[in-house]
C-alpha positions in Angstrom: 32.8 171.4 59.8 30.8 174.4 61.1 31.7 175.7 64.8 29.0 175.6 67.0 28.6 178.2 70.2 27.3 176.8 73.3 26.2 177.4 77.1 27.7 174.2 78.9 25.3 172.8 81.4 26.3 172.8 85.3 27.1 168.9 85.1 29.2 170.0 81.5 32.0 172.4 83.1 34.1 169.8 84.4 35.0 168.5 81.7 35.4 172.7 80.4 37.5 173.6 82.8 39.6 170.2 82.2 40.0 171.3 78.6 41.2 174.3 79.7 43.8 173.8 81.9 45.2 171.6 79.2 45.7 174.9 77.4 47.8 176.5 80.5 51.1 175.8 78.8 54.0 177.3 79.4 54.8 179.2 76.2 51.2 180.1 75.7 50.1 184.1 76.7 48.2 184.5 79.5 44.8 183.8 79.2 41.3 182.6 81.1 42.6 179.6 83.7 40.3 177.1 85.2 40.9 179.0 88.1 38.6 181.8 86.8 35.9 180.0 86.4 36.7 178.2 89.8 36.1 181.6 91.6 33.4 182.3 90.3 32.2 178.7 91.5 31.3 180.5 94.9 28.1 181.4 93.3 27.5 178.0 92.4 27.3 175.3 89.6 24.1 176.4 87.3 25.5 180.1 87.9 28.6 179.7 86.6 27.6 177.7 84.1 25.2 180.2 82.8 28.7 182.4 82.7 30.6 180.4 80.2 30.6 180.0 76.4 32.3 177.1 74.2 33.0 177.2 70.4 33.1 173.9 69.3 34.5 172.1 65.8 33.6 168.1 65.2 33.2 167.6 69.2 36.1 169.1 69.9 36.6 172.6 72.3 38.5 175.4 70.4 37.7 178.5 72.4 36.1 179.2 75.2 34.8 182.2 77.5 33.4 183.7 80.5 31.5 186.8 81.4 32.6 188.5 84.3 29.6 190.3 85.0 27.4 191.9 81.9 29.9 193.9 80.3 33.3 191.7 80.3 33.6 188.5 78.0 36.8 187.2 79.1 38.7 184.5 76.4 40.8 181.6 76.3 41.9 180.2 72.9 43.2 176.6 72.1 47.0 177.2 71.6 47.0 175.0 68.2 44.2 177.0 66.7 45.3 180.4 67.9 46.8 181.7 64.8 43.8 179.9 62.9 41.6 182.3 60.5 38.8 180.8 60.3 38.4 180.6 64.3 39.4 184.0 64.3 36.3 184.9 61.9 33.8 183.0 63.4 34.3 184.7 67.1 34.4 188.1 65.5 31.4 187.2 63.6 29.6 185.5 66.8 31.3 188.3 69.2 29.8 191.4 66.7 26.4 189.7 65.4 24.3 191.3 68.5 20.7 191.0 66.0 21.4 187.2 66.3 21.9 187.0 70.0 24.2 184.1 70.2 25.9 185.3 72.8 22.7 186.2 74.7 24.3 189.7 76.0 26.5 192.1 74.4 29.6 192.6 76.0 31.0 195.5 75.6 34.9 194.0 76.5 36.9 191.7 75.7 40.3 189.8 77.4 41.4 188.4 74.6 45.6 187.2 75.1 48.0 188.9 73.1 49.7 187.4 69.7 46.5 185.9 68.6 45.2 186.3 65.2 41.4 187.0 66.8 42.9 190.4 68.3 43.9 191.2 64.7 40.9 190.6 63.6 39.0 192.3 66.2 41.1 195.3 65.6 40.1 195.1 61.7 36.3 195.2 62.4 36.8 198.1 64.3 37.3 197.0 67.8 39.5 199.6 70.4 41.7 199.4 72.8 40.8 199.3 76.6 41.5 199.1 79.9 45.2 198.3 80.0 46.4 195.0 82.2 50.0 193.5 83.2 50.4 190.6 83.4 52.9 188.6 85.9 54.8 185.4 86.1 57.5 183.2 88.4 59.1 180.4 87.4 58.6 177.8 90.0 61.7 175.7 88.9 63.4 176.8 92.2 62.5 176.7 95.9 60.1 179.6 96.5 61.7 182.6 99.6 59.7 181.9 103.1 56.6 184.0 103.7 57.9 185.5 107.1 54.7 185.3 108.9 52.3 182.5 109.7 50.7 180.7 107.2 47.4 179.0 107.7 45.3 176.7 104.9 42.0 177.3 105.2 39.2 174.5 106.1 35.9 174.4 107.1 37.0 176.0 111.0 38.9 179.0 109.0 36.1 179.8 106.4 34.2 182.7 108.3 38.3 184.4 108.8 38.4 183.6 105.1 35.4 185.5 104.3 36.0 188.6 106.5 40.1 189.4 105.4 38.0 189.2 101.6 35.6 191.9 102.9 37.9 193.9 104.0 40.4 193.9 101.0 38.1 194.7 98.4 35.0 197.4 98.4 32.3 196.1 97.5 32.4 192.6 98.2 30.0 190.2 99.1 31.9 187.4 100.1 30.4 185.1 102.7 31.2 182.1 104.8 28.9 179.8 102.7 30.4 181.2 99.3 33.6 179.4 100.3 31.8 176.0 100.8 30.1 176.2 97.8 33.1 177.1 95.5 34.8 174.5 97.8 32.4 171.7 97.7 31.4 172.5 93.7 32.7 169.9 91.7 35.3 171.4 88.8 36.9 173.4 91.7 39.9 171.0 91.5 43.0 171.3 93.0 42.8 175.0 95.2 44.0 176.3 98.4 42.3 179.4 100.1 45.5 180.7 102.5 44.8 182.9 105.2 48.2 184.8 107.0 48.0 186.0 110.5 50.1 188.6 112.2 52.3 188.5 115.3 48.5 188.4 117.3 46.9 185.6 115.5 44.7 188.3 113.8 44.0 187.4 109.7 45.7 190.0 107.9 45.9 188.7 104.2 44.3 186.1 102.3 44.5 184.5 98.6 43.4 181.3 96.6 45.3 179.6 94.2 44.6 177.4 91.5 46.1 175.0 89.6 45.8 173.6 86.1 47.5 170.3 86.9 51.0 168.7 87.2 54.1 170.9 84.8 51.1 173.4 84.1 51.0 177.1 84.9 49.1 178.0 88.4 46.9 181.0 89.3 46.6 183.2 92.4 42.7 185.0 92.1 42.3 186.5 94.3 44.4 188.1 96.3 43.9 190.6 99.5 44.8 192.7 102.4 42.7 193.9 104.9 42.8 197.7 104.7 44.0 198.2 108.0 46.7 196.1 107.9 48.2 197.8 104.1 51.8 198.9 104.0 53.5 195.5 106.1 54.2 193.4 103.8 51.3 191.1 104.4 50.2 191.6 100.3 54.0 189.9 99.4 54.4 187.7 102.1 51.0 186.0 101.0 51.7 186.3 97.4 55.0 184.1 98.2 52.7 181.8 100.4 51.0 181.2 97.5 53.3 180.7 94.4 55.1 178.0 97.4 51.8 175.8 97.8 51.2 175.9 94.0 55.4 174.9 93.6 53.8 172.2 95.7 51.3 171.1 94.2 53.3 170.7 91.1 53.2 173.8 88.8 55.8 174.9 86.5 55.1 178.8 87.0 52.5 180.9 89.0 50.3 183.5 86.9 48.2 186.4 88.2 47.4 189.8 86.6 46.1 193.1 87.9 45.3 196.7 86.4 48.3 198.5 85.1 46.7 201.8 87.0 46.9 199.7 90.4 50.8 200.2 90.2 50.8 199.3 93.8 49.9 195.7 93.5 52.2 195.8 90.0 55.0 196.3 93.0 53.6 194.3 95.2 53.9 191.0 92.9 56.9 192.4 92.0 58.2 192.6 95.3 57.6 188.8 95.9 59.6 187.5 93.0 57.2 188.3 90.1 58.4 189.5 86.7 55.8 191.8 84.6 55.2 190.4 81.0 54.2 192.8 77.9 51.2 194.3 79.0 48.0 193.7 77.3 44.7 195.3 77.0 41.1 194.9 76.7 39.5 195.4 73.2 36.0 197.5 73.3 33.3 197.2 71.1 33.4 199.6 68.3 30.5 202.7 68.9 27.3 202.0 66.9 26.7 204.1 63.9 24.3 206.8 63.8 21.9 206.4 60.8 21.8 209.6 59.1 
């Protein structure tokens, strides 16, 4: 049967983002969560959609990805076809073909999870390696350590607090109040928690969202942030344990997040909260075009 590449429609990723949190097992590598794609429901449903790509065989999901903006394909693979050659050739085929257009853009990345046969493939047709990436985990078998400061869930009332701590932790942002209720409202959002903790004065110092995949599944904190003025506390752990607790909760078997080897200080920081660093893994770049003579 041939494998067909799609754009799902907004009323379609429900059921995408239900496929893919049946991949989030916990012996599979680290790869795209529903939780991805339920952050980037903050810029609503038909945007999001327009993000994400399926490759599909007889009805059935095998792959499936999501730009993060025009240069970044990020991919998630089903476990049981991951070592699969044939799946392997068709997304190097569909991934390189840029005449064709099936893709619509070019990316020029790719997060693709380690000990797959499509990075070995990928490699083979000339791909390189990029931006470097660690990867952490906690097992949530056990009773999570107490944040040590106040803890707040955020609703409706706490959405505009929300919106400013994310301002304020990353440059560049453009986080609102109404991107919350949209990505909170949207329907595929699922099970998440935005967490907000305060300081001895009540004032928001730190804030996350985590995300899960379902009950025995592995959870996701993206993002998380502290307020620049409020760096070098302990807010970034304290939250980070706030989090992996609500999704121990809420019924995961580990909590996942990943950040930028360079950024060593948030490496520590996840660290610091109970983390453990996995093998690191990297993004794959598109191999130079070459110059006709």
């Amino acid at each position: 049967m041939p494998t067909h590449l799609n754009t799902p429609r907004a009323d379609e990723l429900p059921e995408v983002m239900s496929t893919l949190a049946s991949w989030q097992t916990d012996d599979t590598p680290l790869q795209l969560h529903p939780g991805d794609i339920g952050w980037q429901l903050r810029l609503g449903a038909d945007a999001t959609a327009a993000m994400v790509r399926t490759w599909s065989r007889n009805g059935e999901i095998l792959a499936i990805g999501m730009l993060d903006g025009p240069e970044l394909l990020r991919l998630a693979i089903d476990p049981t076809v991951q070592q699969n050659d044939d799946l392997a050739h068709v997304l190097v085929q569909d991934l390189d073909d840029q005449g064709r257009g099936v893709l619509r853009v070019s990316p020029s990345s790719l997060e693709v999870p380690n000990g797959v046969r499509l990075r070995e493939a990928l490699t083979a047709a000339g791909w390189t390696t990029g931006e470097a990436w660690t990867p952490l985990e906690m097992d949530l078998a056990e009773p999570v350590e107490d944040p040590g400061v106040r803890i707040e869930v955020v609703g409706p009332e706490l959405a505009g607090m929300r919106a400013t701590v994310h301002l304020e932790s990353f440059d560049g942002s453009q986080f609102t109040e109404e991107h919350w209720r949209t990505m909170r409202t949207a329907t595929g959002a699922g099970d998440s928690r935005c967490l907000l903790a305060l300081d001895v004065d009540g004032a928001a110092v730190a804030a996350t969202t985590i995300w899960t995949a379902g009950m025995g599944r592995a959870g996701l904190i993206e993002p998380l942030g502290v307020g620049r003025e409020h760096r070098g506390h302990g807010y970034g752990a304290a939250i980070t344990r706030a989090g992996v607790a609500m999704l121990r909760e809420l019924g995961a078997s580990r909590a996942l997040v990943a950040t930028p080897s360079a950024n060593t200080a948030a490496v520590a920081t996840y660290e610091s909260a109970g983390f453990t660093a996995m093998p690191q893994r990297s993004d794959l770049q598109r191999p130079e075009p070459s110059l006709s003579s």
